[in-house]
N, CA, C and O atoms as a GROMACS GRO file, in nm:
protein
  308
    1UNK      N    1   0.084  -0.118   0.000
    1UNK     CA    2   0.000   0.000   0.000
    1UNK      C    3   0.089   0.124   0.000
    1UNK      O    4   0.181   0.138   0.080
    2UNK      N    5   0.052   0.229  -0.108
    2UNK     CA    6   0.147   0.334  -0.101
    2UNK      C    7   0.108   0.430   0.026
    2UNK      O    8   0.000   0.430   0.086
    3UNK      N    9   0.230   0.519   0.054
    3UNK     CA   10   0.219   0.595   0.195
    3UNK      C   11   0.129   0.756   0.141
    3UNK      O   12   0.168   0.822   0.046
    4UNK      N   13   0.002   0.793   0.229
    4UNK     CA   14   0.015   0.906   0.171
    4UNK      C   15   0.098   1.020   0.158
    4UNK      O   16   0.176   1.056   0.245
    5UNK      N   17   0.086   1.061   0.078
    5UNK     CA   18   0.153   1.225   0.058
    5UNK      C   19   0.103   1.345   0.147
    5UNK      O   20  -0.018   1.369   0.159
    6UNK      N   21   0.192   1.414   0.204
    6UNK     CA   22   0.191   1.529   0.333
    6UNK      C   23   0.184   1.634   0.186
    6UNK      O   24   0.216   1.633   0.067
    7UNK      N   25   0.110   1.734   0.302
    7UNK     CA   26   0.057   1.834   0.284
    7UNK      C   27   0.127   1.944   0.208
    7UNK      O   28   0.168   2.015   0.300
    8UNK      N   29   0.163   1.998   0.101
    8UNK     CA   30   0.240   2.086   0.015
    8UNK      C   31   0.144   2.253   0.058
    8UNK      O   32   0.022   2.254   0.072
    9UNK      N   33   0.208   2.344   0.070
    9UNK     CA   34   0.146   2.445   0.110
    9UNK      C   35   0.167   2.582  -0.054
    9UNK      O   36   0.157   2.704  -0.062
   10UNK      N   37   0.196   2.485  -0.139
   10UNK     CA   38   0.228   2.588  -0.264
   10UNK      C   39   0.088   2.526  -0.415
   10UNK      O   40   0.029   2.420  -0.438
   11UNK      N   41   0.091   2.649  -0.472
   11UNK     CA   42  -0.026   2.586  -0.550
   11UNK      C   43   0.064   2.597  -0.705
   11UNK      O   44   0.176   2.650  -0.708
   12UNK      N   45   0.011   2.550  -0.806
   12UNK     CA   46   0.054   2.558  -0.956
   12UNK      C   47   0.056   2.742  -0.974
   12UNK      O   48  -0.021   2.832  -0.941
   13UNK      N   49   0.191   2.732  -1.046
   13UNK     CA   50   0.209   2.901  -1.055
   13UNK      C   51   0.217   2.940  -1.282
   13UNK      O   52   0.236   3.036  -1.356
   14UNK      N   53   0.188   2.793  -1.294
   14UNK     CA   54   0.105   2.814  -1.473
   14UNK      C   55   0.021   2.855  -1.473
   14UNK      O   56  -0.074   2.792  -1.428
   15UNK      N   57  -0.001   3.012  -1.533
   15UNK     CA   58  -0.118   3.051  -1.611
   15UNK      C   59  -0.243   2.981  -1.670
   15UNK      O   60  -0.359   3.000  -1.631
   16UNK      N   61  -0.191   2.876  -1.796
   16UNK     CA   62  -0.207   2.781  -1.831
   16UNK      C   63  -0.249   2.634  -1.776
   16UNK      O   64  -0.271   2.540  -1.853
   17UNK      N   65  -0.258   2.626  -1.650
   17UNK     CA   66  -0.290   2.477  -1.615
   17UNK      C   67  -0.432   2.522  -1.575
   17UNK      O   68  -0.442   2.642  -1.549
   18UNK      N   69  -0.524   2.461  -1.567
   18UNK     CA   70  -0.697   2.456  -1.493
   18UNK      C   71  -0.664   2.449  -1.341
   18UNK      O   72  -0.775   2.430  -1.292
   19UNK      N   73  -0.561   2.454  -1.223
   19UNK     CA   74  -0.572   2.428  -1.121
   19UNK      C   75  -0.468   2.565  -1.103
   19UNK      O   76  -0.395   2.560  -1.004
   20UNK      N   77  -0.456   2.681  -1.188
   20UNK     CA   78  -0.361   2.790  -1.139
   20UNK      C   79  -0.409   2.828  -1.033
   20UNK      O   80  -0.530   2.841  -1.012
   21UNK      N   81  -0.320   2.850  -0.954
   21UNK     CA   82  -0.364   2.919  -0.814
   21UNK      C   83  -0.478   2.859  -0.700
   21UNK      O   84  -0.528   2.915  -0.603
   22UNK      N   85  -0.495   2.716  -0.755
   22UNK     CA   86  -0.619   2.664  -0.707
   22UNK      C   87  -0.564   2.602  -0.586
   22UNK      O   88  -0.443   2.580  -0.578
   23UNK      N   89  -0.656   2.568  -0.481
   23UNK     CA   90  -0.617   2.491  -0.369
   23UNK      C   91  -0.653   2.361  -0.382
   23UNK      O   92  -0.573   2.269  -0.367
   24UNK      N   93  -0.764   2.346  -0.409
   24UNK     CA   94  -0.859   2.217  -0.390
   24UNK      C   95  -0.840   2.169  -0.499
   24UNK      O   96  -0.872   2.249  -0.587
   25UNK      N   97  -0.796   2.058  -0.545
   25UNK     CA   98  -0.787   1.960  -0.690
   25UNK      C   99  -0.585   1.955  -0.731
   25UNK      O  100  -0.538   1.894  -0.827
   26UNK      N  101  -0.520   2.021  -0.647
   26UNK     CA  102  -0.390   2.052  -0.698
   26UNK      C  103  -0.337   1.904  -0.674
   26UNK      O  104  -0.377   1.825  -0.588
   27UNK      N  105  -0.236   1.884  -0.771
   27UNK     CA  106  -0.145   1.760  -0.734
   27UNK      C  107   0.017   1.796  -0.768
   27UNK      O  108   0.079   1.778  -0.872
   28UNK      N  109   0.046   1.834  -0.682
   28UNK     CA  110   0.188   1.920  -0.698
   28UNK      C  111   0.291   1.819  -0.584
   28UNK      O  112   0.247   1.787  -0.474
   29UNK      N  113   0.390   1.790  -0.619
   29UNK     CA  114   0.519   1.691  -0.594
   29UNK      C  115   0.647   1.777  -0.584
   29UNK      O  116   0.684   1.845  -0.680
   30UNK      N  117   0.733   1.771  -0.433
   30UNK     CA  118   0.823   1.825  -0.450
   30UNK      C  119   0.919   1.746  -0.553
   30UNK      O  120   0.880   1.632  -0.580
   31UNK      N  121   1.046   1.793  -0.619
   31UNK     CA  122   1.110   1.751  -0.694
   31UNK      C  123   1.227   1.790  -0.690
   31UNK      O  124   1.257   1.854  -0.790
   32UNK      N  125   1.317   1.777  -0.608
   32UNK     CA  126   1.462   1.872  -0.592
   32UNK      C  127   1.457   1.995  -0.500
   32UNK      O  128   1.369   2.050  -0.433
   33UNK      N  129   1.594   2.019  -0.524
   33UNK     CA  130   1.664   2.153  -0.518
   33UNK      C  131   1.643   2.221  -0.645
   33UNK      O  132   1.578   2.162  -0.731
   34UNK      N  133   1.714   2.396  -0.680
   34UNK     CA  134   1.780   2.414  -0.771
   34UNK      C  135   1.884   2.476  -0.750
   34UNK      O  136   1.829   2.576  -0.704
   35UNK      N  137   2.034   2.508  -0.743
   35UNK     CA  138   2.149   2.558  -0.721
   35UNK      C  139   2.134   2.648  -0.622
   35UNK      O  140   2.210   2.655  -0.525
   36UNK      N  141   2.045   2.715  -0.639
   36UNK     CA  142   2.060   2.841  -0.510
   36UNK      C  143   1.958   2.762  -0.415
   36UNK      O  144   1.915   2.852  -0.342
   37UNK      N  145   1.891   2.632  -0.372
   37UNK     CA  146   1.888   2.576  -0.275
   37UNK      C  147   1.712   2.638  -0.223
   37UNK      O  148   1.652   2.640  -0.115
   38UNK      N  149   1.686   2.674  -0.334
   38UNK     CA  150   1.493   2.701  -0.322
   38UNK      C  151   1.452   2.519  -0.389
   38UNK      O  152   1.509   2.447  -0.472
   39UNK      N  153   1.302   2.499  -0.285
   39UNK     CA  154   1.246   2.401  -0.343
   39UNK      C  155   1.236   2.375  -0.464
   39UNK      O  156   1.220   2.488  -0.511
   40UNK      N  157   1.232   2.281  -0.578
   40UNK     CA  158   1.112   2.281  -0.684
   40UNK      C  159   1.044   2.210  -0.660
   40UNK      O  160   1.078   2.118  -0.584
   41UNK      N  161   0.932   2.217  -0.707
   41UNK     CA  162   0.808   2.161  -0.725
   41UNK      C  163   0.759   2.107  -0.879
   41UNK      O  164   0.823   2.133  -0.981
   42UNK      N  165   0.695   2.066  -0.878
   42UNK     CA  166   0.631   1.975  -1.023
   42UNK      C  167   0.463   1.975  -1.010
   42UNK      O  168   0.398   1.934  -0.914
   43UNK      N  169   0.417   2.029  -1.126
   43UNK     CA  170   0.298   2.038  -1.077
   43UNK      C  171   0.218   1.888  -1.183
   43UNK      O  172   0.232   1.899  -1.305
   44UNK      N  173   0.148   1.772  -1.134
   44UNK     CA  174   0.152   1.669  -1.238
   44UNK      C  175   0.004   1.681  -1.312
   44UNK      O  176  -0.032   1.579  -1.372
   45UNK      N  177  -0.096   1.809  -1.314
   45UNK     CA  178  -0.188   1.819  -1.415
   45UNK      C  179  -0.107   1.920  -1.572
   45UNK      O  180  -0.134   1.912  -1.692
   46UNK      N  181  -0.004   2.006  -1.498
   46UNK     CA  182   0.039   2.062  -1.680
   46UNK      C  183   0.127   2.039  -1.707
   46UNK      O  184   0.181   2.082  -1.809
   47UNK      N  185   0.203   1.925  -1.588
   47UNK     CA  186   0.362   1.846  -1.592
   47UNK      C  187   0.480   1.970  -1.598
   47UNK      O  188   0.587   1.919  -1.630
   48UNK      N  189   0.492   2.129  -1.575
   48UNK     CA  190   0.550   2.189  -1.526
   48UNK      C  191   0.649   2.211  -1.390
   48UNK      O  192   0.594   2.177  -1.285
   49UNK      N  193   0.752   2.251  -1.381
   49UNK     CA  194   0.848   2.241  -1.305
   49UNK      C  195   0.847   2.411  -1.212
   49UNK      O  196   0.861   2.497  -1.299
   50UNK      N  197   0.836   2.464  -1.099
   50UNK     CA  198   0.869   2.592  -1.010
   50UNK      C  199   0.884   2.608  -0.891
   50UNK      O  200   0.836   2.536  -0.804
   51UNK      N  201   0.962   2.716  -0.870
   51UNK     CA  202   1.016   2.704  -0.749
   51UNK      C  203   0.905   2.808  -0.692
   51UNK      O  204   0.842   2.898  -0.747
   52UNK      N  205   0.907   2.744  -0.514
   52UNK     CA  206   0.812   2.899  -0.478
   52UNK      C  207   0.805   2.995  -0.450
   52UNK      O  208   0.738   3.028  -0.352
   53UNK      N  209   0.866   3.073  -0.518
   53UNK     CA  210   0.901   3.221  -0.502
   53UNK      C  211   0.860   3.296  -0.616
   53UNK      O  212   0.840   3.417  -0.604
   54UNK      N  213   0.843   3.228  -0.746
   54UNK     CA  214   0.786   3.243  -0.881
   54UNK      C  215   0.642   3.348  -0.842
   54UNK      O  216   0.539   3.295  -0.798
   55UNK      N  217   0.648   3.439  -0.856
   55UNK     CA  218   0.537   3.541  -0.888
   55UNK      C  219   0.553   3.631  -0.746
   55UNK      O  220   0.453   3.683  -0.697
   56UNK      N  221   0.654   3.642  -0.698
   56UNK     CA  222   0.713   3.715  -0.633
   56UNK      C  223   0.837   3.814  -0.605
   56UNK      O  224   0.938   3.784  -0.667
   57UNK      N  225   0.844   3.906  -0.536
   57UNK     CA  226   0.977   4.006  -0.564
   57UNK      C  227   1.097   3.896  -0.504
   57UNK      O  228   1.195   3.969  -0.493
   58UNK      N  229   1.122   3.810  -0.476
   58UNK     CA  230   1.220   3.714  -0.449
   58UNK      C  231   1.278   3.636  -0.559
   58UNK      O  232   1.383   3.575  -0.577
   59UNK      N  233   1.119   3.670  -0.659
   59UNK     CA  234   1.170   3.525  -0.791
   59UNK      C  235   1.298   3.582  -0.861
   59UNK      O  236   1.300   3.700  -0.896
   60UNK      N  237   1.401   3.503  -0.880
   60UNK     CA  238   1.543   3.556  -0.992
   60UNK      C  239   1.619   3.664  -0.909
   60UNK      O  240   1.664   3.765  -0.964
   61UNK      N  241   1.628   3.647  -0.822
   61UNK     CA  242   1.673   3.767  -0.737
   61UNK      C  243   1.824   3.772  -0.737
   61UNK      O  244   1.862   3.657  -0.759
   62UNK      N  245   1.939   3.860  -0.722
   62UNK     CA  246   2.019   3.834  -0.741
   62UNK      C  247   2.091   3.897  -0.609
   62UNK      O  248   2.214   3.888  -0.601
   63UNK      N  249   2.023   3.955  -0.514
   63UNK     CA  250   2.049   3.993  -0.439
   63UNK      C  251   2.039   3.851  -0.293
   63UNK      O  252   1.982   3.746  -0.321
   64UNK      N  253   2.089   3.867  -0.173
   64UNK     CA  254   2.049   3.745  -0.086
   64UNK      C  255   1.885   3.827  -0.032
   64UNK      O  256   1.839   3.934  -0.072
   65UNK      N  257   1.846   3.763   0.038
   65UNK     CA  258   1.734   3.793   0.108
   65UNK      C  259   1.705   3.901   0.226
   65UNK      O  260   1.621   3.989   0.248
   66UNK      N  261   1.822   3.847   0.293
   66UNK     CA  262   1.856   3.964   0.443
   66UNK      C  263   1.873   4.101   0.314
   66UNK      O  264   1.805   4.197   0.349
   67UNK      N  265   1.932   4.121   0.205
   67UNK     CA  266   1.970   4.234   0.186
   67UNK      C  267   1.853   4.262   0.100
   67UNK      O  268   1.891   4.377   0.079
   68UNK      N  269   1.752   4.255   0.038
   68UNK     CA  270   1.594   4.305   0.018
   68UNK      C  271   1.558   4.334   0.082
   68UNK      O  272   1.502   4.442   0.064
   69UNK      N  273   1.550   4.277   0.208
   69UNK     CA  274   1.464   4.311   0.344
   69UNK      C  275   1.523   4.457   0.375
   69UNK      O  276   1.455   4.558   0.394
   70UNK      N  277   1.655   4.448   0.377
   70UNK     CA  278   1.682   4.556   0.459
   70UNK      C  279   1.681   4.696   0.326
   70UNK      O  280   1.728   4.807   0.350
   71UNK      N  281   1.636   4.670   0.230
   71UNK     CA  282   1.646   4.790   0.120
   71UNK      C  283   1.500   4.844   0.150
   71UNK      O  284   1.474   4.961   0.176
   72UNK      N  285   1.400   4.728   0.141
   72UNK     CA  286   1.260   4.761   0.184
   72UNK      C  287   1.267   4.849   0.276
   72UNK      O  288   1.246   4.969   0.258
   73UNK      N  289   1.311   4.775   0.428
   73UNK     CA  290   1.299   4.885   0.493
   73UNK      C  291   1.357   5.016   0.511
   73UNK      O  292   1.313   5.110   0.577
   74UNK      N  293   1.470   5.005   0.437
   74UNK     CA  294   1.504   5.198   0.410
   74UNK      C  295   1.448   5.274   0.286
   74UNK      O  296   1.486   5.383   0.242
   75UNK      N  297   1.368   5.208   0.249
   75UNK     CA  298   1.286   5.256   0.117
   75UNK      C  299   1.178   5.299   0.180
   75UNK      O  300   1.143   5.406   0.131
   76UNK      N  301   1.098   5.258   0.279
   76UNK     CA  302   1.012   5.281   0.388
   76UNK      C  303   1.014   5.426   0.463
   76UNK      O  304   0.929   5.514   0.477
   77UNK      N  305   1.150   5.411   0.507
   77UNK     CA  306   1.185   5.554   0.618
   77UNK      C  307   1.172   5.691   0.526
   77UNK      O  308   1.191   5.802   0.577
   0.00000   0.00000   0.00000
C-alpha cells in the first residue's frame, strides 16, 4: 500500500494549467533543489516544473534575502 503524501502548502504558478492558483484539486510533488537551494516543485496536471518564489519580488533575485529586506525597509523611512 502506497504511503500518503503530506501536505504541500504551494499551489501551480502556470497561467495555463486549470488548477492555477487553485487549492482544492492541486497535485503538486516536491522535486529537488535548484542551485541556489529554493524548493522545486512539479505540478503533475500541466507536468510543469517551479520554485516557490515564482510570482514574487524574491523570484530571480540576485540579491540574498537579508539584503531586500533591509532595502525595503530603508525605502520605507
Amino acid at each position: 500500500m502506497a504511503r500518503p503524501r503530506g501536505t504541500i502548502n504551494v499551489v501551480c504558478q502556470n497561467p495555463r494549467c486549470k488548477y492555477y492558483l487553485k487549492e482544492k484539486g492541486k497535485d503538486i510533488i516536491k522535486s529537488g533543489k535548484y542551485s541556489t537551494g529554493h524548493q522545486r516543485y512539479y505540478c503533475k496536471h500541466c507536468r510543469t516544473y517551479f520554485m516557490e518564489t515564482k510570482g514574487t519580488p524574491l523570484y530571480r533575485r540576485r540579491l540574498s534575502e537579508e539584503e531586500i529586506i533591509q532595502i525595503c525597509k530603508l525605502l520605507v523611512e
